[in-house]
C-alpha positions in Angstrom: 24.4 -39.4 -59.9 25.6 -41.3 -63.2 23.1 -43.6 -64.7 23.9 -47.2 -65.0 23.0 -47.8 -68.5 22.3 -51.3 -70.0 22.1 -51.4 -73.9 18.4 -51.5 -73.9 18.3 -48.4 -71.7 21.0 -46.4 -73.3 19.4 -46.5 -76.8 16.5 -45.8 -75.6 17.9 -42.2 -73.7 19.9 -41.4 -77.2 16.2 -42.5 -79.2 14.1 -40.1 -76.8 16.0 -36.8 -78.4 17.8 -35.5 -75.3 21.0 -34.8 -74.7 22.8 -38.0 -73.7 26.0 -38.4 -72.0 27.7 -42.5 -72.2 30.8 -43.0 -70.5 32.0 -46.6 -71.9 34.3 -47.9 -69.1 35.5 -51.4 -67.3 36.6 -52.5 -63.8 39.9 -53.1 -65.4 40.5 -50.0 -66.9 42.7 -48.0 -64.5 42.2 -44.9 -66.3 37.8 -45.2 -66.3 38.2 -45.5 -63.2 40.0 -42.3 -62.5 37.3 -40.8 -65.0 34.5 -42.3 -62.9 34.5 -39.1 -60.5 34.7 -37.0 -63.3 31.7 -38.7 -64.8 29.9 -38.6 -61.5 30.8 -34.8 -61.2 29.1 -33.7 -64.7 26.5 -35.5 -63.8 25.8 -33.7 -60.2 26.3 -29.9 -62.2 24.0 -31.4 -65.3 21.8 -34.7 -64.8 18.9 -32.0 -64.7 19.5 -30.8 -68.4 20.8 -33.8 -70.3 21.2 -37.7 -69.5 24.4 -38.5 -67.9 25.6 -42.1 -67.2 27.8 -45.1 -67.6 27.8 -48.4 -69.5 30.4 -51.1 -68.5 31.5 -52.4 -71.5 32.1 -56.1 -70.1 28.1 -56.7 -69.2 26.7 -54.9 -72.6 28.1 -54.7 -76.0 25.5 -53.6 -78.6 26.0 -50.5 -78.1 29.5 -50.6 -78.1 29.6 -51.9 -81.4 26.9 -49.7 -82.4 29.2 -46.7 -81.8 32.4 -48.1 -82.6 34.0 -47.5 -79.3 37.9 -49.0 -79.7 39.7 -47.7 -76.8 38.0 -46.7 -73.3 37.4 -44.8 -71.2 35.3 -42.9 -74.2 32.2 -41.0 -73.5 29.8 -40.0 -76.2 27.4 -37.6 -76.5 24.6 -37.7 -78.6 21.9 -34.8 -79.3 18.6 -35.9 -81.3 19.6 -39.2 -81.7 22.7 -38.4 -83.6 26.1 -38.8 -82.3 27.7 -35.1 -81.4 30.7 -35.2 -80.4 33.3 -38.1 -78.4 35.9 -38.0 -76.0 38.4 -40.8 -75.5 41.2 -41.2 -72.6 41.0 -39.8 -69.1 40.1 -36.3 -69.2 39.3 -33.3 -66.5 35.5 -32.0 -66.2 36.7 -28.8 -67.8 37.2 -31.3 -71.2 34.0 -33.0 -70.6 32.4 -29.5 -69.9 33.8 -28.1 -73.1 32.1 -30.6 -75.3 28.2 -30.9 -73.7 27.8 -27.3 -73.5 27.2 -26.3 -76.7 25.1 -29.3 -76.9 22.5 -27.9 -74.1 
């Protein structure tokens, strides 16, 4: 299952070194919520070898800033603090898949 990340908790996953995995997303946003299974679904085949959740973008806004997210759904992913690689509009597993692998 996706973690629900606050701003404190999501720089603190990206600070500890792991693999991190943010989808930025809001109740609004017809298209994050299509990507919410998706999200969900990464998370079931790889919340054991990298940190997969969720941040609504409504209830914390640091880190949106912080990362420059414009358009949602994004999701980020960040290896050894850094940002790696980003992913914006609603996308298929295979997409999401594509960009953490060579991450692990």
């Amino acid at each position: 299952m996706a973690i629900a990340f606050t701003d404190k908790t999501a720089r603190e996953a990206i600070e500890s070194g792991k693999v991190v995995v943010i989808d930025f997303w809001a109740t609004w946003c017809g298209p994050c919520i299509k990507l919410g299974p998706v999200v969900e679904e990464l998370a079931e085949k790889y919340g054991d070898k990298a940190i997969i959740g969720k941040i609504n973008i409504d209830e914390e806004s640091e880190i949106v800033g912080e990362n420059r997210v414009r358009n949602i759904p994004t999701v980020l992913f960040f290896k050894d603090g850094e940002l790696a690689a980003r992913s914006v509009g609603l996308v298929k597993l295979e997409d999401l898949e594509a960009k953490l692998l060579p991450l692990l």
